[in-house]
Each structure stands twice: as C-alpha cells, then as structure tokens.
Backbone as CSV, one residue per row, in Angstrom:
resi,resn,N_x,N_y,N_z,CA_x,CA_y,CA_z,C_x,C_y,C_z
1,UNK,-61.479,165.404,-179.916,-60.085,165.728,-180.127,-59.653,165.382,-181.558
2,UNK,-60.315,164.324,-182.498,-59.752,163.887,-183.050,-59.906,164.914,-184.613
3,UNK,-61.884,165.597,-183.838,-61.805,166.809,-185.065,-61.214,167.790,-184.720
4,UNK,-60.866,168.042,-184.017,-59.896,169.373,-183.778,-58.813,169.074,-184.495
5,UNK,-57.752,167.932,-184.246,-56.620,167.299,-185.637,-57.336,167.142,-186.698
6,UNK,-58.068,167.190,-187.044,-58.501,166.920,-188.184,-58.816,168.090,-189.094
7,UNK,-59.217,169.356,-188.303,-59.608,170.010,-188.818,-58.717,171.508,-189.112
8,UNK,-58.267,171.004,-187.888,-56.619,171.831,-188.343,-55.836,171.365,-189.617
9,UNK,-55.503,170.222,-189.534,-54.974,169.504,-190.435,-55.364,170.067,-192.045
10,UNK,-56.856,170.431,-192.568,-57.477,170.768,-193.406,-57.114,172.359,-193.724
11,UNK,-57.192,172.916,-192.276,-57.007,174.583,-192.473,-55.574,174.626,-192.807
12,UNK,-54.562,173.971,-192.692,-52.923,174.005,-192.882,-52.997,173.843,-194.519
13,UNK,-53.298,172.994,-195.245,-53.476,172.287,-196.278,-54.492,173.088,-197.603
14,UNK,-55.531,173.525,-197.043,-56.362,173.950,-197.682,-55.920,174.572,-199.027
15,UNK,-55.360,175.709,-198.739,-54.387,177.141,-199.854,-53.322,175.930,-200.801
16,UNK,-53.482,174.745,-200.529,-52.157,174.454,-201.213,-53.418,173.377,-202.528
17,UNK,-54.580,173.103,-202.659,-55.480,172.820,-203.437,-56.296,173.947,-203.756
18,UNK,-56.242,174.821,-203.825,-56.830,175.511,-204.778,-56.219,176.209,-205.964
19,UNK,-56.900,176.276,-207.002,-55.994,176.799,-208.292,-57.384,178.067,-208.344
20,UNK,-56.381,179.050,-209.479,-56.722,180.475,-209.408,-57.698,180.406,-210.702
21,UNK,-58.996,180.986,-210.270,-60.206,181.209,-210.527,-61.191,182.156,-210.970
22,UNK,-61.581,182.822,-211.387,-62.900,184.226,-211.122,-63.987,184.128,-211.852
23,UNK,-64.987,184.505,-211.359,-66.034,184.509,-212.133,-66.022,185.478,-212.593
24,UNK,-67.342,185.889,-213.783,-67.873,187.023,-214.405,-69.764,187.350,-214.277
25,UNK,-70.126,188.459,-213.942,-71.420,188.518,-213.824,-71.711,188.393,-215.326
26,UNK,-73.004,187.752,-215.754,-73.413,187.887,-216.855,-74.889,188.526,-217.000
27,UNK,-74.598,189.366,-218.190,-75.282,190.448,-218.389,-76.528,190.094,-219.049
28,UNK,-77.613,189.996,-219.468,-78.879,189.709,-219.581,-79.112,190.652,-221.173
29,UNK,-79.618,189.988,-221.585,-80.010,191.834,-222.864,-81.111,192.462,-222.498
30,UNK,-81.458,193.154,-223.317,-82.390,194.136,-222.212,-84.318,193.269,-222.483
31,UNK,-84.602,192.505,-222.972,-85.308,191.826,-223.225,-85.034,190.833,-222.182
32,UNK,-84.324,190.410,-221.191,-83.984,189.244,-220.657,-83.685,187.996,-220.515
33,UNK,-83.220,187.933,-221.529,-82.885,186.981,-222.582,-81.070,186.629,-222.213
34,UNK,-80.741,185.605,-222.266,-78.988,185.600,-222.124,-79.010,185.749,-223.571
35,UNK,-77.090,186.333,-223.635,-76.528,186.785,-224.731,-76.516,185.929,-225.462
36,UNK,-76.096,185.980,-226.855,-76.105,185.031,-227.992,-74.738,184.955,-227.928
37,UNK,-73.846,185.583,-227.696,-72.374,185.660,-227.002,-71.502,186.287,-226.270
38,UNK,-70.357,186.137,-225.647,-69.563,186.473,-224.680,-68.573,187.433,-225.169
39,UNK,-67.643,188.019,-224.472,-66.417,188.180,-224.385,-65.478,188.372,-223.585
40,UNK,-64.086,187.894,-224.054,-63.143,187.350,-222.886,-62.741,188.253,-222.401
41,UNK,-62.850,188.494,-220.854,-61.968,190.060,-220.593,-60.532,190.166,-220.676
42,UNK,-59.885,189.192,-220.734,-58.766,188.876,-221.131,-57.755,189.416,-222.378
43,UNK,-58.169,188.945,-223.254,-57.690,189.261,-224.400,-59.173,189.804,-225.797
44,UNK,-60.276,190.167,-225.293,-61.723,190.759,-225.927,-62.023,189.774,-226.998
45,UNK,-61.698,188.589,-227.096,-62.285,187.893,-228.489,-64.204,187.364,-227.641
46,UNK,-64.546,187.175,-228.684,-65.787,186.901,-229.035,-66.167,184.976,-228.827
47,UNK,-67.053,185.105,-227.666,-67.540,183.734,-227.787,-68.940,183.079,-227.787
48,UNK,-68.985,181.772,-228.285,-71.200,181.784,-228.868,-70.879,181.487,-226.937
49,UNK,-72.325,182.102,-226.446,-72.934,181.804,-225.078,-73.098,180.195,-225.063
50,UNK,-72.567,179.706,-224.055,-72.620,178.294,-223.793,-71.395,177.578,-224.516
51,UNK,-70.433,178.033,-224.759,-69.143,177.440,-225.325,-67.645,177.834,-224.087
52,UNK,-67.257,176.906,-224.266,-65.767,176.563,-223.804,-64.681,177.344,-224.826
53,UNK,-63.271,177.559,-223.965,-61.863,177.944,-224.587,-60.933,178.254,-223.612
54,UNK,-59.860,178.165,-224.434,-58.738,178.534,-224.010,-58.180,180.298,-224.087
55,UNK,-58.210,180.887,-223.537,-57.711,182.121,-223.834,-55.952,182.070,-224.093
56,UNK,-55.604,183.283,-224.323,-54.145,183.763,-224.990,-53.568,183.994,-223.290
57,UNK,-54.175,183.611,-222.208,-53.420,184.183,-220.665,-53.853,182.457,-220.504
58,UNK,-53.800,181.478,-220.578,-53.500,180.375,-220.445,-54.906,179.862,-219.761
59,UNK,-55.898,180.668,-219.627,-57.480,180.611,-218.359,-58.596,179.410,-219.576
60,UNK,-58.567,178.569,-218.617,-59.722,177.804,-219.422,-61.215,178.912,-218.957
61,UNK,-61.702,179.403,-220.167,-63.071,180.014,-219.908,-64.254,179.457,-220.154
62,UNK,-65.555,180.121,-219.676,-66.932,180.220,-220.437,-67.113,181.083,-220.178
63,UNK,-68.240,181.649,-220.443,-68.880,182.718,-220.401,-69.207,183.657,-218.918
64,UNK,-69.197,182.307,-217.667,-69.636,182.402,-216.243,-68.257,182.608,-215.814
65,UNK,-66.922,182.712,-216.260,-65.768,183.232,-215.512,-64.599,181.945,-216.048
66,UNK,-63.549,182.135,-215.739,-62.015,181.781,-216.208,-61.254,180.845,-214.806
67,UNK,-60.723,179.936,-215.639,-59.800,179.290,-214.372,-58.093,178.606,-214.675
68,UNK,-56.891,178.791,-214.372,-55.956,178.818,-214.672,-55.862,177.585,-215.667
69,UNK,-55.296,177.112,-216.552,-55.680,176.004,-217.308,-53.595,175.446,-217.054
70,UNK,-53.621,175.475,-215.616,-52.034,174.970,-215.137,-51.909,175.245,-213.715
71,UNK,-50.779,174.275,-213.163,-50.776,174.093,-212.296,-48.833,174.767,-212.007
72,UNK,-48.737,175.351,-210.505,-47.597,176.094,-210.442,-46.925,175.115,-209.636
73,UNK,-45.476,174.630,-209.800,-44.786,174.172,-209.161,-44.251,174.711,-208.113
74,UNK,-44.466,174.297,-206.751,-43.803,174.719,-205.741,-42.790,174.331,-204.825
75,UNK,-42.803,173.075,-204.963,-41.729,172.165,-204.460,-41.202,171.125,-205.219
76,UNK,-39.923,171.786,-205.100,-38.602,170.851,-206.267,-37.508,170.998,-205.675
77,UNK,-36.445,170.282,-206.296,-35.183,170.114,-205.526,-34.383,171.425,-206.183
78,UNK,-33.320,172.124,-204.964,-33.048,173.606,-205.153,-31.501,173.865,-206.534
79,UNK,-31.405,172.547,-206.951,-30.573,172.950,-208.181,-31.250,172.601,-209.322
80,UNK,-32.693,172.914,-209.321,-33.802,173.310,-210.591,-34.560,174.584,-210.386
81,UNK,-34.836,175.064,-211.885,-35.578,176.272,-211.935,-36.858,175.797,-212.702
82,UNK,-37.979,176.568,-212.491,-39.087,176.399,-213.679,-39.106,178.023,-214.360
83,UNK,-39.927,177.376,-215.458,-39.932,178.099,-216.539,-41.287,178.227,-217.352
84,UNK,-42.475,179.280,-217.639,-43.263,178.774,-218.340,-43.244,179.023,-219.520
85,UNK,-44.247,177.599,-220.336,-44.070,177.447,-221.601,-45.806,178.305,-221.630
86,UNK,-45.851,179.489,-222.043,-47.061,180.480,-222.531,-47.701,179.433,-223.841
87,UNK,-46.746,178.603,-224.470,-47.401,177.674,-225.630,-48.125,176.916,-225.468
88,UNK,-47.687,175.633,-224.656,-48.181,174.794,-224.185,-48.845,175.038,-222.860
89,UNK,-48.955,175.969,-222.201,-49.780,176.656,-220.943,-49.511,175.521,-219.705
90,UNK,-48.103,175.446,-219.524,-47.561,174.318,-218.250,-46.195,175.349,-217.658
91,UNK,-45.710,174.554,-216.882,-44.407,175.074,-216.270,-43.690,173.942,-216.614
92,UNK,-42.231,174.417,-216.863,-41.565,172.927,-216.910,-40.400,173.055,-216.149
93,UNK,-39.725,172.142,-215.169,-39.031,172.136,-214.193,-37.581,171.569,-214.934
94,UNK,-36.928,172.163,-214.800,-35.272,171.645,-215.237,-33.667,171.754,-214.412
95,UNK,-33.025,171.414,-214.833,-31.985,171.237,-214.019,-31.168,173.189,-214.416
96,UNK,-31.055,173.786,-213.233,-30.378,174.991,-213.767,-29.354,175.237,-214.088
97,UNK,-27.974,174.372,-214.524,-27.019,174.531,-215.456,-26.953,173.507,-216.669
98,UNK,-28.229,172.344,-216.547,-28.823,172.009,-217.959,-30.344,171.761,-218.279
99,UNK,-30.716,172.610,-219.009,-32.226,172.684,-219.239,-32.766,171.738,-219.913
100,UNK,-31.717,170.684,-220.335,-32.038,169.649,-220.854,-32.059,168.613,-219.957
101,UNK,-32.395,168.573,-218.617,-32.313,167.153,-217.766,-33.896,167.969,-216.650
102,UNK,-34.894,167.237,-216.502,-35.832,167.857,-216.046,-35.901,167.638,-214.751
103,UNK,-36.670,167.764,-213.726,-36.756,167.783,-212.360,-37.825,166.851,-211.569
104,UNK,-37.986,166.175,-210.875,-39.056,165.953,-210.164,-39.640,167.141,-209.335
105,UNK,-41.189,167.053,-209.424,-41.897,168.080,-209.036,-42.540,167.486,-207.706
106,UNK,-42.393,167.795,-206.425,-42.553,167.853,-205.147,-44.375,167.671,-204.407
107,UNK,-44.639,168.757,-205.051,-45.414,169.902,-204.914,-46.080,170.999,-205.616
108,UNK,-47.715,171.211,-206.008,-47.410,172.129,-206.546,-48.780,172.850,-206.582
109,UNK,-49.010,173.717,-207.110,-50.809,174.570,-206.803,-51.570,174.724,-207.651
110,UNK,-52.499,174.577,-207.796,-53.579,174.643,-209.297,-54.201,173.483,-209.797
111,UNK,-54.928,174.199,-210.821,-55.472,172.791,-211.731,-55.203,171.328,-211.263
C-alpha cells in the first residue's frame, strides 16, 4: 500500500521537475569521423565539436542537443506578474502596479 502512495505521489509531481530539453542526432562525416564542428539550430552559429554555449533563445547547448538555461515561475501570489528578461535569460516576478517591489516565487518548472 505504501508503494501505491508512493508512487502515485511521484506520477502527480513528476511534470512539475522537468525543464524543457531536445536532443540533436549527430551527423558523422562521411569518413566516420565526428564533426570538427556543430551548428545551433536555433539561431545557425557555428560551434568547435565538444564545446558548450549559450544560444540567443536562452538553451544551454552542445553539440548532442539544447536545454532551457531558466526556470518558469508558476506559483506566486495573484497581485504579481512575471516578465522575461531575454538578457539575463531568467523571469523576474514583480508586484503588478509596481515593478519595482518583487515577488516571492511559490513554485516553478525548469532548470
């Protein structure tokens, strides 16, 4: 009985730890050899094979696929809004008739 609560418990919960993800197949050259470098499908810049970045859509990459490099707020108190900062690649939670007083964050999904 106690895995049956338990394991429910996990399936309720689950969707609320995972942050957004994808891989990429990687392509071989025709010698079979991995590439000497990548590119981001994202925004097409150029990367050496076996290196890390940040893309311009906020995705921490490599070469093997992209993963949100932020986490989404989902639970906050209902006289705040969020807002993302595309700069700093976060959300920031504030009070919605002053954006200058910030929010406690509840809850939230990702990274």
């Amino acid at each position: 009985m106690k895995f049956l609560v338990g394991s429910l418990f996990l399936c309720a919960v689950l969707h609320l730890s995972q942050s957004f993800c994808y891989k990429k197949q990687l392509e071989m050259t025709p010698d079979g050899k991995p590439p000497t470098y990548c590119v981001d499908t994202d925004d097409g810049t150029k990367h050496a094979f076996g290196s890390k970045w940040r893309n311009s859509h906020c995705m921490d990459c490599t070469c093997g696929g992209c993963c949100a490099a932020y986490s989404t707020p989902r639970q906050f108190p209902p006289d705040c809004m969020m807002e993302f900062d595309k700069e700093n690649c976060k959300y920031n939670v504030f009070k919605k008739n002053d954006r200058t007083k910030s929010c406690p964050v509840f809850g939230s999904v990702g990274k």
